[in-house]
N, C-alpha and C positions, 0 to 999 in steps of 0.2 A: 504494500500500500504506500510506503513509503518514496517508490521511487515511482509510481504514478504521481503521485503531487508535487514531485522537484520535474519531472515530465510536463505535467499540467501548466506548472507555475514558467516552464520555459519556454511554452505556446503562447502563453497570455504573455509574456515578456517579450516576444520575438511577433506578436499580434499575428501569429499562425507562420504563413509560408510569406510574411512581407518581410522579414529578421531574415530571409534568405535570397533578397532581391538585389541586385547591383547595387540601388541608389534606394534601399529600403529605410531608411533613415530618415531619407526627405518626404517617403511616401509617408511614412507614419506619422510626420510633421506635419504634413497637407491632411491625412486624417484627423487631426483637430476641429480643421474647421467644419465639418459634420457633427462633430461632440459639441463641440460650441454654441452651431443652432439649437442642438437637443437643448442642453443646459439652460440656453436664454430663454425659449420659450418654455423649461419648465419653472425659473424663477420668475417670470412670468405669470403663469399659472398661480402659482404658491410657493413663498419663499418658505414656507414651513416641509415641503417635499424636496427642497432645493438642497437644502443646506443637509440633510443625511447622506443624501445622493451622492454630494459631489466630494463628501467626506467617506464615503464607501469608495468610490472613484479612485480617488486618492492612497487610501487604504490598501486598498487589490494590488494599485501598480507600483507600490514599495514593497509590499509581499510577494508580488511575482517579482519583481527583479529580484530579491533576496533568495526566494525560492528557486530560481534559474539560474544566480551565481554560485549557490551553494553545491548545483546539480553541475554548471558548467567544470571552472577552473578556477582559480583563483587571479589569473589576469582577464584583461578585457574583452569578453567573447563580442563580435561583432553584431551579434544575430538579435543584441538587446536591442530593441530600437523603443520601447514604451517610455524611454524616457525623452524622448523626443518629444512625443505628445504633449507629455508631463510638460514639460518647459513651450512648449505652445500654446500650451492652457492657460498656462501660467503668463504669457507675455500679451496675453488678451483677454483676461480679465476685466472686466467692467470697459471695456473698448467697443465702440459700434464697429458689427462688422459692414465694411466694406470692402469696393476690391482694392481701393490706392491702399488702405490700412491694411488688407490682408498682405498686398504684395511686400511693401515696406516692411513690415513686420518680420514678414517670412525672412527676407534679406538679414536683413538687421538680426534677426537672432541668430541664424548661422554663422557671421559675421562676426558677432560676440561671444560666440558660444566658442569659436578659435581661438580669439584674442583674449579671451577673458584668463585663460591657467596663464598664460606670459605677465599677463598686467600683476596679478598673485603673486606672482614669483618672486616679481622685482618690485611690488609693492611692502608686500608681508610677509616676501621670504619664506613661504610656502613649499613644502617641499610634498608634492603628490604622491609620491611614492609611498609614501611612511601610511597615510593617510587609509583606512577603510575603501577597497572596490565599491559598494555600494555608497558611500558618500562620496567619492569622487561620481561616480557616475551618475545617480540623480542629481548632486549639488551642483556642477556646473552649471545643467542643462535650468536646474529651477533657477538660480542666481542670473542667468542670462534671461531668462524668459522678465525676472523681475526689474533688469535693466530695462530692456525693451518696453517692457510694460509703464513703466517713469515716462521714458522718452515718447511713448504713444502718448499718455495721458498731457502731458506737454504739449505736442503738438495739437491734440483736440481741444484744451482748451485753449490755445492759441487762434485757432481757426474758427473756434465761439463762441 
């Protein structure tokens, strides 16, 4: 049973056969913005459904990457890609979507999501290595998503 749910949790972490796609990474990036309609129109709905939701959400895709790097290896299997989502979610948060803000966004988080372990390094002397696989791999991706997410917010209220 055991090694059905480090299997399980390495489907849900690799979001099936997309953790096995060239550029599966950016696909499960662009599936966000699917999650994101769901999510708005169900805070929409009721913020009282919203808020379990999207903390079960959340919940799943820290235990599946945990459950799938414990099953993997102890370095970076490529095939995780739910953290990507994670940090798309994450960088559009309370953001209207559109498509100049979806495009922007999209850019801008890949974008930071490279530059950001360099800025660490030579900021806080950070050393990634020493550091938890699973905290290095969802934190960047959330830490970037919440850069993005500042700098969205900025520009929308700039614009009204």
């Amino acid at each position: 049973m055991k090694i059905k749910i480090k299997e399980w949790c390495l489907k849900i972490a690799s979001l099936g056969t997309i953790g096995h796609l060239p550029f599966g990474a950016q696909i499960a990036a662009l599936l966000a913005f699917p999650v994101l309609i769901v999510l708005g129109w169900l805070c929409w709905l009721s913020a009282i459904a919203f808020y379990p939701i999207a903390t079960f959400l959340v919940v799943l895709i820290v235990a599946a990457v945990y459950g799938a790097l414990r099953c993997e290896c102890d370095h970076h299997p490529g095939v995780i890609v739910i953290n990507n989502l994670l940090g798309m979610l994450v960088a559009f948060m309370f953001i209207p979507l559109t498509i100049k803000f979806a495009a922007i966004g999209f850019l801008l988080f890949y974008i930071t999501k490279y530059i950001l372990p360099f800025v660490l390094k030579k900021l806080c002397k950070c050393e990634f290595d020493r550091w938890p696989l699973l905290l290095t791999l969802l934190g960047v991706d959330v830490v970037a998503g919440f850069v993005v997410n500042i700098f969205l917010q900025f520009v929308w209220w700039m614009a009204h």
